[in-house]
C-alpha positions as CSV (number, residue, x, y, z in Angstrom):
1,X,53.5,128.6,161.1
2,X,55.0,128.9,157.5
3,X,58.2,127.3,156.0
4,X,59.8,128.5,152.6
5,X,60.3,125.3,150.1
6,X,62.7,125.5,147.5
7,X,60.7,124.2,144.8
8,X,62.0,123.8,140.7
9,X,59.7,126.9,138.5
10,X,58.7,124.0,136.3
11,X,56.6,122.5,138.8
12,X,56.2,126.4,141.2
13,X,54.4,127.8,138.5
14,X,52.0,124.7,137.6
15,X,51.0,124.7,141.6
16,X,49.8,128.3,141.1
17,X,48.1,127.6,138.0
18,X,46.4,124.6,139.4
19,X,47.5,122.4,137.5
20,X,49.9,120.5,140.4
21,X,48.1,120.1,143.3
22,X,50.3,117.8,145.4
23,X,54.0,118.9,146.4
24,X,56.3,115.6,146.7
25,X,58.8,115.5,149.5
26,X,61.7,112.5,150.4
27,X,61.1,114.1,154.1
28,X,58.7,116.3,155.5
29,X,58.3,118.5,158.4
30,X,59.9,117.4,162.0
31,X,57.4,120.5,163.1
32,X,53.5,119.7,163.1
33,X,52.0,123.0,163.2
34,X,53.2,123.8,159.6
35,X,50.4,125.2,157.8
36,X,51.4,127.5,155.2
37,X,54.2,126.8,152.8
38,X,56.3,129.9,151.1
39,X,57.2,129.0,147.4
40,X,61.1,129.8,146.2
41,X,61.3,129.3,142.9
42,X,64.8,128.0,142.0
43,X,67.1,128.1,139.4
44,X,66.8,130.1,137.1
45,X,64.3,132.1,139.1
46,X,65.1,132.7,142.7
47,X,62.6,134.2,143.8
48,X,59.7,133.6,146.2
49,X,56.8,133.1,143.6
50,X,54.0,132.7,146.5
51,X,52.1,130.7,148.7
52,X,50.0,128.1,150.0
53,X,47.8,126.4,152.6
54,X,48.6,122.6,153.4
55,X,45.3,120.8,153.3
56,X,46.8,117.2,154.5
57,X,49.9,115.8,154.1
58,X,49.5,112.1,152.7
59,X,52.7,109.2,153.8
60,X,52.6,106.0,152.3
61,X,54.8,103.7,149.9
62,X,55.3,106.0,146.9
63,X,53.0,103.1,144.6
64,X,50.4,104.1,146.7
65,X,50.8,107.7,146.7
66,X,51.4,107.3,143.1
67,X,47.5,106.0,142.8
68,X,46.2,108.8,145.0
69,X,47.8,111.7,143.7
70,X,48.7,110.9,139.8
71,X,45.4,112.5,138.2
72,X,46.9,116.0,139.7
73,X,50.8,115.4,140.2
74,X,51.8,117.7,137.5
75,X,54.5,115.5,136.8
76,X,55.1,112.2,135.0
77,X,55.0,108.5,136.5
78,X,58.4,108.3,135.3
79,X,59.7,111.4,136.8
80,X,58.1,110.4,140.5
81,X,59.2,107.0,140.3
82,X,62.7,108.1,139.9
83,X,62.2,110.6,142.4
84,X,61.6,108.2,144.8
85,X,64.2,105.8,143.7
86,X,64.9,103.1,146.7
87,X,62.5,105.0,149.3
88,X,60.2,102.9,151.8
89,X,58.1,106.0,152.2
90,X,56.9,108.8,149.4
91,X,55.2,111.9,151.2
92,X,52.6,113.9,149.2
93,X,51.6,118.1,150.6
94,X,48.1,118.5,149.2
95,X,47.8,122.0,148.1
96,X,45.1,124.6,148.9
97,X,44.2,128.1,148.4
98,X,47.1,129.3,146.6
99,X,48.6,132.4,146.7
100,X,50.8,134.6,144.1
């Protein structure tokens, strides 16, 4: 099963150029048998860009996700701290065989 994220180019583009390989979400899927995720570029894009396989969705506290994930984030500390701003629980898509 596939779901289309909306996800900003900034960070769209470094997933398919390997760069980001984690996708940060506040909440993630009520549906377990999500496997593939469709990437929609937004603003000033809007368009779907491509896609990829979920290899393991991580859930912790976002410190900890913030230690497994920061070598490939593709974003700053700062930026995913204030991301998860006052959340108990940071959740973390690790990406695989992309797709443009």
């Amino acid at each position: 099963m596939k779901v289309l994220l909306s996800i900003k180019p900034e960070f769209a583009f470094k997933i398919f150029d390997g760069e980001k390989k984690f996708e940060f979400r506040k909440v993630i899927f009520k549906n377990p048998d999500i496997r593939t995720v469709v990437v929609y570029a937004s603003s000033p894009v809007q368009q779907v860009i491509g896609e990829f396989e979920i290899d393991d969705i991580l859930s912790s506290s976002p410190n900890e996700i913030w230690e497994l994930t920061k070598k490939y984030s593709g974003i700053s500390e700062i930026y995913f701290h204030e991301y998860f701003e006052n959340r108990l629980v940071a959740h973390a898509i690790k990406i695989k065989n992309t797709k443009k």
